[in-house]
N, C-alpha and C positions, 0 to 999 in steps of 0.2 A: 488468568483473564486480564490483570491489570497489565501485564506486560504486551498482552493481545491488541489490546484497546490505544497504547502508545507506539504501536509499531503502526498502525491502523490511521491513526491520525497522523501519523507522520508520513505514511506513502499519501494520503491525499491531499493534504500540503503542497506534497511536491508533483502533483498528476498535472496539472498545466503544463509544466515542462517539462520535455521528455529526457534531457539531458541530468537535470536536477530528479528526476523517478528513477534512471537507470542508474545514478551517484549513489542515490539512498538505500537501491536494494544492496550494490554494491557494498556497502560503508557497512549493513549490516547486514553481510549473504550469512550470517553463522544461523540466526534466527530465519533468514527465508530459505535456509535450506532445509526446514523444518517446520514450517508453517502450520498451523491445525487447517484443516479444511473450512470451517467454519467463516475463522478471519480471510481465506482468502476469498472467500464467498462474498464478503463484505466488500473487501478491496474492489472486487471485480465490478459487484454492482454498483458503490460510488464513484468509483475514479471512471467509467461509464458516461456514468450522468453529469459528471465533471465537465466531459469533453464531449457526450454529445446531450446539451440538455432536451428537454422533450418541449 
């Protein structure tokens, strides 16, 4: 879970920019090629709200 939570915070860091989100998954495709469903749940709904807030 801790390594969840830092992968986690680290793609929404970089969700403003799409050059710096597509860098990051890059730099660490070993973990996003293997994601839990959970955190990408997570991702999906922050970085979301990131870019379109309500």
């Amino acid at each position: 879970m801790d390594s969840d939570l830092k992968y986690v915070l680290g793609i929404m860091k970089c969700s403003e920019s799409r050059k710096r989100y597509e860098r990051y998954i890059w730099e660490n495709r070993e973990y996003f090629s293997r994601i839990p469903k959970s955190a990408l749940d997570v991702i999906d709904v922050c970085t979301v709200t990131v870019q379109h807030p309500l």
